[in-house]
PDB file with one MODEL, atoms N, CA, C and O in Angstrom:
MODEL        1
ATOM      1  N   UNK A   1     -14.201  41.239  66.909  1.00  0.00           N
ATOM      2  CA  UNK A   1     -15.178  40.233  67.271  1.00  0.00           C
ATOM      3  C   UNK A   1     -15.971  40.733  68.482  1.00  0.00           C
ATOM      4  O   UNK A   1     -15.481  41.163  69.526  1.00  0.00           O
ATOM      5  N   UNK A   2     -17.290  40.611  68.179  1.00  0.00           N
ATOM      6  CA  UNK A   2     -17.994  41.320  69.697  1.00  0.00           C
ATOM      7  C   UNK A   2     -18.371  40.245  70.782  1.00  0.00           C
ATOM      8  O   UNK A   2     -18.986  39.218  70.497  1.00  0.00           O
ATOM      9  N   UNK A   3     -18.009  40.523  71.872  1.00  0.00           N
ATOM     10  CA  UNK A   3     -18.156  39.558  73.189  1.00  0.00           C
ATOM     11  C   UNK A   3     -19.403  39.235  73.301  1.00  0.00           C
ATOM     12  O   UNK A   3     -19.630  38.694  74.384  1.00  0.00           O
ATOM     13  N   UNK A   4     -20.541  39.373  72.452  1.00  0.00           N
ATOM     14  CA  UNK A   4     -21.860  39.569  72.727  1.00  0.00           C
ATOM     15  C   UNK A   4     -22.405  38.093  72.558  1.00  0.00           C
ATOM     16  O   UNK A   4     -22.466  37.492  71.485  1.00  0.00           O
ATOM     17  N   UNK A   5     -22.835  37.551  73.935  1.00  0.00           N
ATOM     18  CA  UNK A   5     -23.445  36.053  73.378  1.00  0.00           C
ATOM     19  C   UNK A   5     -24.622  35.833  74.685  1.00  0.00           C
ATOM     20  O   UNK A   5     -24.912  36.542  75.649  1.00  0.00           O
ATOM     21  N   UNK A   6     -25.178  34.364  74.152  1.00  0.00           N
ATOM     22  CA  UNK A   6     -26.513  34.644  75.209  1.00  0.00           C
ATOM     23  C   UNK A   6     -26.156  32.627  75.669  1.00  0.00           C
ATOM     24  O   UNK A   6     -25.499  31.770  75.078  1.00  0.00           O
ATOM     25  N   UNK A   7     -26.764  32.603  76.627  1.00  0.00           N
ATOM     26  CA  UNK A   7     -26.525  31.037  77.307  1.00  0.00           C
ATOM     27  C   UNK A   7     -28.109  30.668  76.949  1.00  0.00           C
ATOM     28  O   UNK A   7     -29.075  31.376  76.666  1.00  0.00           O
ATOM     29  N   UNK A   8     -27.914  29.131  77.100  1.00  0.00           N
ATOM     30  CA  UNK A   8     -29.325  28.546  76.759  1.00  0.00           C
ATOM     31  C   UNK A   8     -28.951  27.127  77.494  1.00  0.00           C
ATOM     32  O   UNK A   8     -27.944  26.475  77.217  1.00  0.00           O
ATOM     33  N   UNK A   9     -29.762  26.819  78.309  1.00  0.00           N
ATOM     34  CA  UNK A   9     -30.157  25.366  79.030  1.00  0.00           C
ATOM     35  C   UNK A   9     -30.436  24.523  77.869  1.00  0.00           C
ATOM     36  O   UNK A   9     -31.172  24.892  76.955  1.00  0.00           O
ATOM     37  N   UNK A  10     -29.600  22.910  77.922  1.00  0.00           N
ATOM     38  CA  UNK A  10     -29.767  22.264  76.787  1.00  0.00           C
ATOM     39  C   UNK A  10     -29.732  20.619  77.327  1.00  0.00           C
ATOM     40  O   UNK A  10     -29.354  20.420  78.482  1.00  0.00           O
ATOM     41  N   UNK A  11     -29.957  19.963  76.843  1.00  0.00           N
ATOM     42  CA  UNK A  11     -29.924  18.531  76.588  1.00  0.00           C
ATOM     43  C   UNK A  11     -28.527  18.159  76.705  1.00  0.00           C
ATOM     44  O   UNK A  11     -27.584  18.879  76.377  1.00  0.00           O
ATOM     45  N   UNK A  12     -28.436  16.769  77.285  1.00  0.00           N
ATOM     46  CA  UNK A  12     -27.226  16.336  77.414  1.00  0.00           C
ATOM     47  C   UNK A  12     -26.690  15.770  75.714  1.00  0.00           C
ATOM     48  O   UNK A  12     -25.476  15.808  75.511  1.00  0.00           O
ATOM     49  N   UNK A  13     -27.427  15.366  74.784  1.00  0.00           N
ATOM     50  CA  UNK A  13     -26.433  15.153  73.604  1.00  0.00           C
ATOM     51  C   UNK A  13     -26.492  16.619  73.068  1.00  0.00           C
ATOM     52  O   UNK A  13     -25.391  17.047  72.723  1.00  0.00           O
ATOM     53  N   UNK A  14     -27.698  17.609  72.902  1.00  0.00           N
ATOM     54  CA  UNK A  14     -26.850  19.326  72.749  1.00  0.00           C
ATOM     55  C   UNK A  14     -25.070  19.670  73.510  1.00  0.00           C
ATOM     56  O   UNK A  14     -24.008  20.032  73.004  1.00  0.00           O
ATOM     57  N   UNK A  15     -25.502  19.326  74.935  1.00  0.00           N
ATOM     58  CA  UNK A  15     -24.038  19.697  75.564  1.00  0.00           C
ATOM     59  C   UNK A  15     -22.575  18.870  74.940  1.00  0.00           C
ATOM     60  O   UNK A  15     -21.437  19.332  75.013  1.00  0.00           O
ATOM     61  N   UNK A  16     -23.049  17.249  74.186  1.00  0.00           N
ATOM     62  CA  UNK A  16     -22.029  17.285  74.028  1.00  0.00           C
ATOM     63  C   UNK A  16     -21.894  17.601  72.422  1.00  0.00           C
ATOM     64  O   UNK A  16     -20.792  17.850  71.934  1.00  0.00           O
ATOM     65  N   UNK A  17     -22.840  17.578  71.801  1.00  0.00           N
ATOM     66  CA  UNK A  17     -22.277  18.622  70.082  1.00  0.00           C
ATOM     67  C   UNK A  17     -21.669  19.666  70.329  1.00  0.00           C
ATOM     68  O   UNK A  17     -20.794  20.046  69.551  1.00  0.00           O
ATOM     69  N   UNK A  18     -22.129  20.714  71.997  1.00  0.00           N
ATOM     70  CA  UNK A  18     -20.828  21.790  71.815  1.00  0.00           C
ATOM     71  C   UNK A  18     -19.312  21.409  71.898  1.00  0.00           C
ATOM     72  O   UNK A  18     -18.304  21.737  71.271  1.00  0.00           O
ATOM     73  N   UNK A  19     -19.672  20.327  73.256  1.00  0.00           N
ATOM     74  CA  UNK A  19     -17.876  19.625  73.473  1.00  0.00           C
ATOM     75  C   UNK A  19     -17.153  19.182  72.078  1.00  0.00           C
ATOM     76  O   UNK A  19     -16.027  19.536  71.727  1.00  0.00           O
ATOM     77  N   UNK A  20     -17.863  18.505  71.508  1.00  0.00           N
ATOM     78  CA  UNK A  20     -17.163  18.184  70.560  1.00  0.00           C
ATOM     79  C   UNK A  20     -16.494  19.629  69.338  1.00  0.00           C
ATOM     80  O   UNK A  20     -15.592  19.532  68.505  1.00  0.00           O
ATOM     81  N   UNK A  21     -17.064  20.440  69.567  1.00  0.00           N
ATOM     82  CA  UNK A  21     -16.444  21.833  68.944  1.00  0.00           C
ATOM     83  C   UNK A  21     -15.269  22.432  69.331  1.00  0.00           C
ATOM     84  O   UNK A  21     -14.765  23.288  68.604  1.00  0.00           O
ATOM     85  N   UNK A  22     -14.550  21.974  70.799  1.00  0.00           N
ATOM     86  CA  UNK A  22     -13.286  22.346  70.915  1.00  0.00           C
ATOM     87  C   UNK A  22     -12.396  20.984  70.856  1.00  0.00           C
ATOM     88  O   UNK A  22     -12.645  19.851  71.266  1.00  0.00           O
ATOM     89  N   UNK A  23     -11.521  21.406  70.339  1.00  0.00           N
ATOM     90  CA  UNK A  23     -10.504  20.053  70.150  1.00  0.00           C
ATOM     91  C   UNK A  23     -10.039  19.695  71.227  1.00  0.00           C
ATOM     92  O   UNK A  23      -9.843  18.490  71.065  1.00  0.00           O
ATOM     93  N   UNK A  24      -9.605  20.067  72.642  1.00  0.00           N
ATOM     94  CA  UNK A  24      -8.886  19.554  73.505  1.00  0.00           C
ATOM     95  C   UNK A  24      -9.649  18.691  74.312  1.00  0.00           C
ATOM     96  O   UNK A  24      -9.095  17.844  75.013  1.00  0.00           O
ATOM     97  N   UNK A  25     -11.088  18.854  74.269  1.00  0.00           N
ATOM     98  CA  UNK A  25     -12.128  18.056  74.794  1.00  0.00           C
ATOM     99  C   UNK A  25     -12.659  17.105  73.744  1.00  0.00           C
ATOM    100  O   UNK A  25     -12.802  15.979  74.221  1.00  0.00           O
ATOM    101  N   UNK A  26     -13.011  17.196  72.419  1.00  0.00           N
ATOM    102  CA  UNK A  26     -13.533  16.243  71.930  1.00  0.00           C
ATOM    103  C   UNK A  26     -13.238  14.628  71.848  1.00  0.00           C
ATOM    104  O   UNK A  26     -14.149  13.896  71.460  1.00  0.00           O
ATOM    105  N   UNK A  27     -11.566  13.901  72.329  1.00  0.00           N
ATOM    106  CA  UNK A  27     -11.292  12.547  72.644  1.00  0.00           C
ATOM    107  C   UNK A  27     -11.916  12.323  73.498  1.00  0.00           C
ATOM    108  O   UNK A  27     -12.005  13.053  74.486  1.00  0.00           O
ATOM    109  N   UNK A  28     -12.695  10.922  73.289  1.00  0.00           N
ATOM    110  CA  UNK A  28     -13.883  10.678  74.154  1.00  0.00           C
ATOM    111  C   UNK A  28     -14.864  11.127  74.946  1.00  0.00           C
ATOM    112  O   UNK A  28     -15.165  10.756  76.081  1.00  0.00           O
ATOM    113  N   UNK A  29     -15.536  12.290  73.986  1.00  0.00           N
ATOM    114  CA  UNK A  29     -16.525  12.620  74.585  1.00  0.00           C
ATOM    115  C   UNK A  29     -18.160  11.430  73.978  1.00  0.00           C
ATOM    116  O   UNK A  29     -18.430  11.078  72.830  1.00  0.00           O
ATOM    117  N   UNK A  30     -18.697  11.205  74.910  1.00  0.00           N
ATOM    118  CA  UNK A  30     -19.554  10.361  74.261  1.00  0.00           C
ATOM    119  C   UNK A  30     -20.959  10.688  75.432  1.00  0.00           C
ATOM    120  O   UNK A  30     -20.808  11.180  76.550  1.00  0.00           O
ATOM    121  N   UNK A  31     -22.094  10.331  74.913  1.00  0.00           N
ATOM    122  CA  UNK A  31     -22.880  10.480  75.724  1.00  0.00           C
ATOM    123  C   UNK A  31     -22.840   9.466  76.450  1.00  0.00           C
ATOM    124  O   UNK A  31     -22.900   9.857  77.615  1.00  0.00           O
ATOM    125  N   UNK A  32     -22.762   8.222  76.397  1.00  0.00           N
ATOM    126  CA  UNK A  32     -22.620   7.181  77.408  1.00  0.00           C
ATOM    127  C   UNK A  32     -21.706   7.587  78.507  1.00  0.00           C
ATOM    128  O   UNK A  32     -21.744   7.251  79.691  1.00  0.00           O
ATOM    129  N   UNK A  33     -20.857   8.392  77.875  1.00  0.00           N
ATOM    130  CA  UNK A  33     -19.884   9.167  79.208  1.00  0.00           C
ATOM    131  C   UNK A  33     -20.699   9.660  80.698  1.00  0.00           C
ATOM    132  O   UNK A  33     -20.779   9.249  81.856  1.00  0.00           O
ATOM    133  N   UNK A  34     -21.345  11.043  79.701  1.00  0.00           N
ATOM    134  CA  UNK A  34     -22.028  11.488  80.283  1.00  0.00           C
ATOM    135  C   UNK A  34     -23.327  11.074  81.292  1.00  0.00           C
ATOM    136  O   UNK A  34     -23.669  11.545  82.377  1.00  0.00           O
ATOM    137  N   UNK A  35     -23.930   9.935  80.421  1.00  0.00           N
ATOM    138  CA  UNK A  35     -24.855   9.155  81.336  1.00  0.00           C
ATOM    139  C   UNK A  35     -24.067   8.218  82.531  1.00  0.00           C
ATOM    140  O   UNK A  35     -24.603   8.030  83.623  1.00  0.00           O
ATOM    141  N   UNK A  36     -23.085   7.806  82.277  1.00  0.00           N
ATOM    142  CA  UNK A  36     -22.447   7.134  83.610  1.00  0.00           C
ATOM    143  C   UNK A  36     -21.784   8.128  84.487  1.00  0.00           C
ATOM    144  O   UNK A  36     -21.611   7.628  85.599  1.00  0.00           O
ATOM    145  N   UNK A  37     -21.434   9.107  84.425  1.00  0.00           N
ATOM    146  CA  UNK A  37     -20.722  10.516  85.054  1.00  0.00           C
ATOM    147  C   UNK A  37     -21.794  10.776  86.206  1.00  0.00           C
ATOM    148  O   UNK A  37     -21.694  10.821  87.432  1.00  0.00           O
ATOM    149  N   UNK A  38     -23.022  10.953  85.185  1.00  0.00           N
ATOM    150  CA  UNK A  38     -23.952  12.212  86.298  1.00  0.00           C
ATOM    151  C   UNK A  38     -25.198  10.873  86.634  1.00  0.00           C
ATOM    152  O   UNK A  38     -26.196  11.161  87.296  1.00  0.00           O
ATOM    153  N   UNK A  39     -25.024   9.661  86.183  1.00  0.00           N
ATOM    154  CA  UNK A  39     -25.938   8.794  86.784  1.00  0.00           C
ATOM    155  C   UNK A  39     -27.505   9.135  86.569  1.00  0.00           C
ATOM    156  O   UNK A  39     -27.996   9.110  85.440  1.00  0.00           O
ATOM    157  N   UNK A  40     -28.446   9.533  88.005  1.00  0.00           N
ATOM    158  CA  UNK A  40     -29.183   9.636  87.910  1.00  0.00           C
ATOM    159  C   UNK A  40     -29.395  11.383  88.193  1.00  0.00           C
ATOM    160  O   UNK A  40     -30.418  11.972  87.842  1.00  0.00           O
ATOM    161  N   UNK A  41     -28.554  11.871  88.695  1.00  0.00           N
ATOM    162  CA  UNK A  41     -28.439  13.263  89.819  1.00  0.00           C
ATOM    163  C   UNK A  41     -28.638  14.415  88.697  1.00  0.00           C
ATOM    164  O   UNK A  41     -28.210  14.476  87.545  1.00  0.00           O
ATOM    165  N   UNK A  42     -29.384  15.240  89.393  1.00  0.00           N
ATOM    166  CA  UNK A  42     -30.454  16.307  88.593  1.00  0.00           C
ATOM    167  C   UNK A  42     -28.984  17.313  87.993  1.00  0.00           C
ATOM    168  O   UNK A  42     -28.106  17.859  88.661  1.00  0.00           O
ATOM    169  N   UNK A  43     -29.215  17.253  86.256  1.00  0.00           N
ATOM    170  CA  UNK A  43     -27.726  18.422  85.786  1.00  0.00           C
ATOM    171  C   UNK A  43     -28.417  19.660  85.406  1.00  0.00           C
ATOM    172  O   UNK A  43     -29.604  19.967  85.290  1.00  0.00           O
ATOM    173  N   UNK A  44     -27.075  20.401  85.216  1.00  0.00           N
ATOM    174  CA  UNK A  44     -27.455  21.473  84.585  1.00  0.00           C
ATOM    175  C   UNK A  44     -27.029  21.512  82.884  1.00  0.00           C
ATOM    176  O   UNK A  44     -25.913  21.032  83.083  1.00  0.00           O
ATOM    177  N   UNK A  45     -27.044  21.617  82.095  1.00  0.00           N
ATOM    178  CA  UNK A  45     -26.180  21.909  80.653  1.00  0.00           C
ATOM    179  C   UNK A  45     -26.642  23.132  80.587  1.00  0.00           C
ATOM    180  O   UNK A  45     -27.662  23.744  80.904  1.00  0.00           O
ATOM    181  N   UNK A  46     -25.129  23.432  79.851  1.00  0.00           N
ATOM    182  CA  UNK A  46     -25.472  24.879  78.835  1.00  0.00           C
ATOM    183  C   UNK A  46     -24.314  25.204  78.352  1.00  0.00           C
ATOM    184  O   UNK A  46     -23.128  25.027  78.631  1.00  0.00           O
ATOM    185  N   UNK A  47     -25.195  25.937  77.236  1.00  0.00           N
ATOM    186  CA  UNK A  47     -24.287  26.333  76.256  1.00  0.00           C
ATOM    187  C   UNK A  47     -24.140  27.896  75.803  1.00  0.00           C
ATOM    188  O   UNK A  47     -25.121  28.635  75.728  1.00  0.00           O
ATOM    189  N   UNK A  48     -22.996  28.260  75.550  1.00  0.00           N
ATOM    190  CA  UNK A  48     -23.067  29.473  74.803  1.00  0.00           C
ATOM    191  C   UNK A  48     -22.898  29.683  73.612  1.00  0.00           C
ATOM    192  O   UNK A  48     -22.056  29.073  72.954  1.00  0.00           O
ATOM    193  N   UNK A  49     -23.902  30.850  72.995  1.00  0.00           N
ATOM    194  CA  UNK A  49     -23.624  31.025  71.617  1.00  0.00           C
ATOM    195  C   UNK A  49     -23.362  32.299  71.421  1.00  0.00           C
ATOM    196  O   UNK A  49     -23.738  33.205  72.165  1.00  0.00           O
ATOM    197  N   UNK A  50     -22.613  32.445  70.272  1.00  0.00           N
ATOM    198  CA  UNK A  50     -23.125  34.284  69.653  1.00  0.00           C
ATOM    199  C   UNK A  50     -23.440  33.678  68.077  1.00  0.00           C
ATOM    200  O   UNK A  50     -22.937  32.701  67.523  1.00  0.00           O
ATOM    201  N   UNK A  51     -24.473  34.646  67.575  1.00  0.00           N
ATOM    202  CA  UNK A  51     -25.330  34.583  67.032  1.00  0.00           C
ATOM    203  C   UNK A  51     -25.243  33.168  66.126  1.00  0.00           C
ATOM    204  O   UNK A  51     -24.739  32.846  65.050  1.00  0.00           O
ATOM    205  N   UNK A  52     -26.145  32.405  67.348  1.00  0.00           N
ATOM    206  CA  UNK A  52     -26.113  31.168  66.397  1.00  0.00           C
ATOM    207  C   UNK A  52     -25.266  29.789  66.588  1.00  0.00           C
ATOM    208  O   UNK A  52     -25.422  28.571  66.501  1.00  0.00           O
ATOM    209  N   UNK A  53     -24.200  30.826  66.926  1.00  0.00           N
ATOM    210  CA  UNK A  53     -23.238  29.450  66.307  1.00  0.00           C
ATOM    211  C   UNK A  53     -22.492  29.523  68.519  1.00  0.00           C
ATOM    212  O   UNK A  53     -22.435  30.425  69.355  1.00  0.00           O
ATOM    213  N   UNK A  54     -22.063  27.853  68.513  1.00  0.00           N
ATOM    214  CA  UNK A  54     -21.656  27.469  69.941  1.00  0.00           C
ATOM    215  C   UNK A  54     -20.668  27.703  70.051  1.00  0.00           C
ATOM    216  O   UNK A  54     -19.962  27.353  69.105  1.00  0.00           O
ATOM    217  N   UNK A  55     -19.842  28.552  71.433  1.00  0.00           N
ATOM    218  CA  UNK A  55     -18.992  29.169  71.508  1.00  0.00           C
ATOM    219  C   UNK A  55     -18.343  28.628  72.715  1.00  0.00           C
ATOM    220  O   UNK A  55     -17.271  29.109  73.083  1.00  0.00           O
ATOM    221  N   UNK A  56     -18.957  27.577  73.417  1.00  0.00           N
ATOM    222  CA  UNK A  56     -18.854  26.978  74.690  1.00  0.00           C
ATOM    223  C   UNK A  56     -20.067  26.554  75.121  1.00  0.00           C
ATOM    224  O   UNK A  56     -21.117  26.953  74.617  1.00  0.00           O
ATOM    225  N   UNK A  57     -19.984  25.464  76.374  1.00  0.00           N
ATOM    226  CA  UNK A  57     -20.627  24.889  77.070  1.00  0.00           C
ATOM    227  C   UNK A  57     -20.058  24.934  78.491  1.00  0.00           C
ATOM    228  O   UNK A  57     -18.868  25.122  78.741  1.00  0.00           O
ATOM    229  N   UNK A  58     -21.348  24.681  79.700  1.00  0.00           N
ATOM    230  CA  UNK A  58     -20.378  23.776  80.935  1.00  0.00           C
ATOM    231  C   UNK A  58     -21.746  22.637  81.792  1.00  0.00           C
ATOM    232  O   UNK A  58     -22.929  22.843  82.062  1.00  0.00           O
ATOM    233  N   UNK A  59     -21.068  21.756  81.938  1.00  0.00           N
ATOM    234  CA  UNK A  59     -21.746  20.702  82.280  1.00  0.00           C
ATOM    235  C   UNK A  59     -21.584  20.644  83.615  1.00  0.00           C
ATOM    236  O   UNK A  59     -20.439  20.468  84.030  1.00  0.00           O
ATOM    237  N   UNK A  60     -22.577  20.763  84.475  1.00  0.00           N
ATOM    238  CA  UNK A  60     -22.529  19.772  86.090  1.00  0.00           C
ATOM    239  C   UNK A  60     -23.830  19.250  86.628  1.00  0.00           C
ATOM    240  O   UNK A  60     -24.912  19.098  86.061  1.00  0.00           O
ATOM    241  N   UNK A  61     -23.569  19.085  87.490  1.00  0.00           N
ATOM    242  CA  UNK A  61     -24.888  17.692  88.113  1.00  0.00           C
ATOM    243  C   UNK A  61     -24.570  17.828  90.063  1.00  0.00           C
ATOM    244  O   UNK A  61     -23.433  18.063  90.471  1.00  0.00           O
ATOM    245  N   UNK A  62     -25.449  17.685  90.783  1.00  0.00           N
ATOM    246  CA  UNK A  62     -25.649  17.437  92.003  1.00  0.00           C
ATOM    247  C   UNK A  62     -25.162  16.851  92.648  1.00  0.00           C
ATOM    248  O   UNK A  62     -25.734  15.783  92.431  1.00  0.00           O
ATOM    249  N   UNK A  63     -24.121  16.561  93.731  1.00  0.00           N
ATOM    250  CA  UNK A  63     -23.460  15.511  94.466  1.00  0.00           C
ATOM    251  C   UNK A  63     -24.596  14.969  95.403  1.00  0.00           C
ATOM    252  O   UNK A  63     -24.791  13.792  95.708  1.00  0.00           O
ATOM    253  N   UNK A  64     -25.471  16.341  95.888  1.00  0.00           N
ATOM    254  CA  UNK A  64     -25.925  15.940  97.152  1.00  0.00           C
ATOM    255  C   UNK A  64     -27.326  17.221  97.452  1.00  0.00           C
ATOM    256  O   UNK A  64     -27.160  17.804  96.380  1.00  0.00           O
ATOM    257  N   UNK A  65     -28.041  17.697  97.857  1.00  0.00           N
ATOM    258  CA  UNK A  65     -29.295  18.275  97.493  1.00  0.00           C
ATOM    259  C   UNK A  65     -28.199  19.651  98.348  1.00  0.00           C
ATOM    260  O   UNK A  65     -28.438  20.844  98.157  1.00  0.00           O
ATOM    261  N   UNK A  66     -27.169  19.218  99.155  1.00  0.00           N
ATOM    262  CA  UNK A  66     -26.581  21.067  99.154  1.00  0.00           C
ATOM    263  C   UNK A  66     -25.444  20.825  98.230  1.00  0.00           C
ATOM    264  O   UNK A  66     -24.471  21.457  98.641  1.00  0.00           O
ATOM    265  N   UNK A  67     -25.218  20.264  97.310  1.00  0.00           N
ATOM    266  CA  UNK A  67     -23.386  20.268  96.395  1.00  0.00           C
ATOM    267  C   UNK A  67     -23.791  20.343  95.112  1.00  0.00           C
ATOM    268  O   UNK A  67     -24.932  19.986  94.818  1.00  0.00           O
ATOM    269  N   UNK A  68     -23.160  20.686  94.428  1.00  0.00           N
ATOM    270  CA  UNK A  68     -23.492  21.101  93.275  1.00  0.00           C
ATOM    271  C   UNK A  68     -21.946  20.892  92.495  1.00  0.00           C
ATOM    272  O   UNK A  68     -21.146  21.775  92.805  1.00  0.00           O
ATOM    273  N   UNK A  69     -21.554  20.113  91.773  1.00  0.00           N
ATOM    274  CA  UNK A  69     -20.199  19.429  91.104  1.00  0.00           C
ATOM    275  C   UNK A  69     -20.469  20.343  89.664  1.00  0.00           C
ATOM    276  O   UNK A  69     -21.432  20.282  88.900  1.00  0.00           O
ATOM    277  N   UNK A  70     -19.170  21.264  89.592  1.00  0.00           N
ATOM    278  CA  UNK A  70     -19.172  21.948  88.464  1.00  0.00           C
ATOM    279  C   UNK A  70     -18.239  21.080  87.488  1.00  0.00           C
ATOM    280  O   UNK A  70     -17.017  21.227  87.515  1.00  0.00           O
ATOM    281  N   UNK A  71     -18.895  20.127  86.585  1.00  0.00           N
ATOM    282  CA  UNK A  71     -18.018  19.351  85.871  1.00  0.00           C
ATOM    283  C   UNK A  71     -16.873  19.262  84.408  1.00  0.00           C
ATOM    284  O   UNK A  71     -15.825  18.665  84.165  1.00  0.00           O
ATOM    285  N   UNK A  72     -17.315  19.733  84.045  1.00  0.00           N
ATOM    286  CA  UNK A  72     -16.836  19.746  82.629  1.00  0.00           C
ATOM    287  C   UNK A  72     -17.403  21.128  81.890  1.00  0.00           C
ATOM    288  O   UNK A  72     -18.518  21.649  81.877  1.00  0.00           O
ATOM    289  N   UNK A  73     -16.102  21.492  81.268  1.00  0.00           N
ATOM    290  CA  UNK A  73     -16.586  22.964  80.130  1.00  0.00           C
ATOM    291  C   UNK A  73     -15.838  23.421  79.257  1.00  0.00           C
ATOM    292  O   UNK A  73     -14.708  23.137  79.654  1.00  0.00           O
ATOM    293  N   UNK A  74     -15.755  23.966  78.290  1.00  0.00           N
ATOM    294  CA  UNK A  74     -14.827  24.741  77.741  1.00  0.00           C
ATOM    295  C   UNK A  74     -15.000  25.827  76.817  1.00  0.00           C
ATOM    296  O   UNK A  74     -16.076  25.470  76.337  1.00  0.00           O
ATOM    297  N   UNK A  75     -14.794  26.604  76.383  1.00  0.00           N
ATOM    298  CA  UNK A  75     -14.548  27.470  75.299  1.00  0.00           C
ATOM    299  C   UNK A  75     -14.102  27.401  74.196  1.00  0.00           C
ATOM    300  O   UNK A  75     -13.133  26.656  74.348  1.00  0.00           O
ATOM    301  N   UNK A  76     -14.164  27.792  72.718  1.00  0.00           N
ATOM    302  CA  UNK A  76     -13.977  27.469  71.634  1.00  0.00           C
ATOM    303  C   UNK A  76     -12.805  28.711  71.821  1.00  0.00           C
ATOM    304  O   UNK A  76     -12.876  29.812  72.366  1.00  0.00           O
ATOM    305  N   UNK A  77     -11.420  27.828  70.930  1.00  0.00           N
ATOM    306  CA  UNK A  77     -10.221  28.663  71.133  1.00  0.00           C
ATOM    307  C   UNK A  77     -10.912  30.622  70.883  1.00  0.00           C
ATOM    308  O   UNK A  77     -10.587  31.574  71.592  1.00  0.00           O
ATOM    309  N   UNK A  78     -11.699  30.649  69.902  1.00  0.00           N
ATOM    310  CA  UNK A  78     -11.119  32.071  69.408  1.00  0.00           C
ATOM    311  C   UNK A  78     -11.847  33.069  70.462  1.00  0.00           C
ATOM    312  O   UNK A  78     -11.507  34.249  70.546  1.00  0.00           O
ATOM    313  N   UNK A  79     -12.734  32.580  71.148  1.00  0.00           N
ATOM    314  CA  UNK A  79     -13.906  33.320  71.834  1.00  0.00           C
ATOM    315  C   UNK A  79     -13.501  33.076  73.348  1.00  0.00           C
ATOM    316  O   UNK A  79     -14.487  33.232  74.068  1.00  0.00           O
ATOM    317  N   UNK A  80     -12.622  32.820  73.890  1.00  0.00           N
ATOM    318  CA  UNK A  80     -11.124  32.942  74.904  1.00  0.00           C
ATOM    319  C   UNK A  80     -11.063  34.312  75.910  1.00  0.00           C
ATOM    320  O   UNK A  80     -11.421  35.368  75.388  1.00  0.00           O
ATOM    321  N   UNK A  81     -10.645  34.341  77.269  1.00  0.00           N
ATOM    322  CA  UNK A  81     -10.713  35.926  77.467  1.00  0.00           C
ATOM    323  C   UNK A  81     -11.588  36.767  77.634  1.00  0.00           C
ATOM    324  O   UNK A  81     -11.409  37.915  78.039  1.00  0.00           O
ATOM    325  N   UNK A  82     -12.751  36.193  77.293  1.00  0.00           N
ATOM    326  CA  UNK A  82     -14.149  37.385  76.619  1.00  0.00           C
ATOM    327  C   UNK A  82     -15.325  37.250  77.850  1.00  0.00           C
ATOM    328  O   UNK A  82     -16.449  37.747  77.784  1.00  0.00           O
ATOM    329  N   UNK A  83     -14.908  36.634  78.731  1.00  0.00           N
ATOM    330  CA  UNK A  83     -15.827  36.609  79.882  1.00  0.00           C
ATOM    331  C   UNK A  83     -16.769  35.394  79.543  1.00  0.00           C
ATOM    332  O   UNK A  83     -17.959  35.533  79.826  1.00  0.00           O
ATOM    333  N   UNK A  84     -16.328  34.143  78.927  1.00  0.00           N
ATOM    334  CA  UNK A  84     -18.066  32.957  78.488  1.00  0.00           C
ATOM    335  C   UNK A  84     -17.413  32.046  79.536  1.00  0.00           C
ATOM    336  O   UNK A  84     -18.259  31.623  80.324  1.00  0.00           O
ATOM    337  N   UNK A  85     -16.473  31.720  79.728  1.00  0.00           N
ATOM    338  CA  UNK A  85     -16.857  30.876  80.810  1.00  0.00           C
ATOM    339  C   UNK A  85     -17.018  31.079  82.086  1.00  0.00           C
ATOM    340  O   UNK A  85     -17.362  30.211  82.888  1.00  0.00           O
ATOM    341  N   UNK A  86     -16.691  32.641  82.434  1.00  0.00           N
ATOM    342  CA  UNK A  86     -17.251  32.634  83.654  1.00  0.00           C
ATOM    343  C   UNK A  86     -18.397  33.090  83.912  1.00  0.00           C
ATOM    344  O   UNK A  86     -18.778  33.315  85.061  1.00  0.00           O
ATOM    345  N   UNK A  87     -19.203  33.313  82.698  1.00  0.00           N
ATOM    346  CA  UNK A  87     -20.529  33.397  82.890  1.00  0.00           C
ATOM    347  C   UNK A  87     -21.275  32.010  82.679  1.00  0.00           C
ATOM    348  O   UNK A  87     -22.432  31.825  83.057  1.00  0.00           O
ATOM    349  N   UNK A  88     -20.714  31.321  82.216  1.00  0.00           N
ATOM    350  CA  UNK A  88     -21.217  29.664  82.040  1.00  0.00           C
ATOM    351  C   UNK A  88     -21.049  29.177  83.821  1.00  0.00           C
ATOM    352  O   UNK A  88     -21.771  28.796  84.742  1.00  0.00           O
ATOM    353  N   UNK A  89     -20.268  29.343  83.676  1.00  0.00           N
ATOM    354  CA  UNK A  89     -19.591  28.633  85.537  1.00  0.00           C
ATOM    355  C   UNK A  89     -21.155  29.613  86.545  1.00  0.00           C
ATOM    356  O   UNK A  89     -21.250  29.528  87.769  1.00  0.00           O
TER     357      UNK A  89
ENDMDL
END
């Protein structure tokens, strides 16, 4: 399997169609979540893919114009190890 994938800035219901792709995150993921989580405060989403298909996401949002709350993320089991979430983070 090649480690080869690219990140893309996305929409908060994009971020959560990736969540919902790993099982340990998908119980209650909902966008209403997400809209009461990050309120009004400027986020980031993103997601990773390799070719195509979502391999992870990580979600955060602003505490404060210097904080930056790295919130929620994960990786799809098989693509694990391979360096995506710490290039998401």
């Amino acid at each position: 399997m090649s480690s080869r994938f690219s990140l893309k800035p996305v929409s908060l219901s994009e971020c959560l169609t990736a969540q919902r792709r790993i099982p340990e995150l998908a119980t209650g993921a909902s966008l209403a979540r997400y809209e009461r989580r990050i309120a009004a405060a400027p986020f980031l989403a993103l997601v990773a893919y390799q070719q195509h298909h979502i391999i992870g996401f990580k979600l955060g949002f602003a505490l404060s114009p210097q904080c930056f709350y790295s919130w929620l993320g994960g990786v799809v089991s098989s693509y694990r190890s391979q360096g995506v979430a710490r290039a998401l983070l």
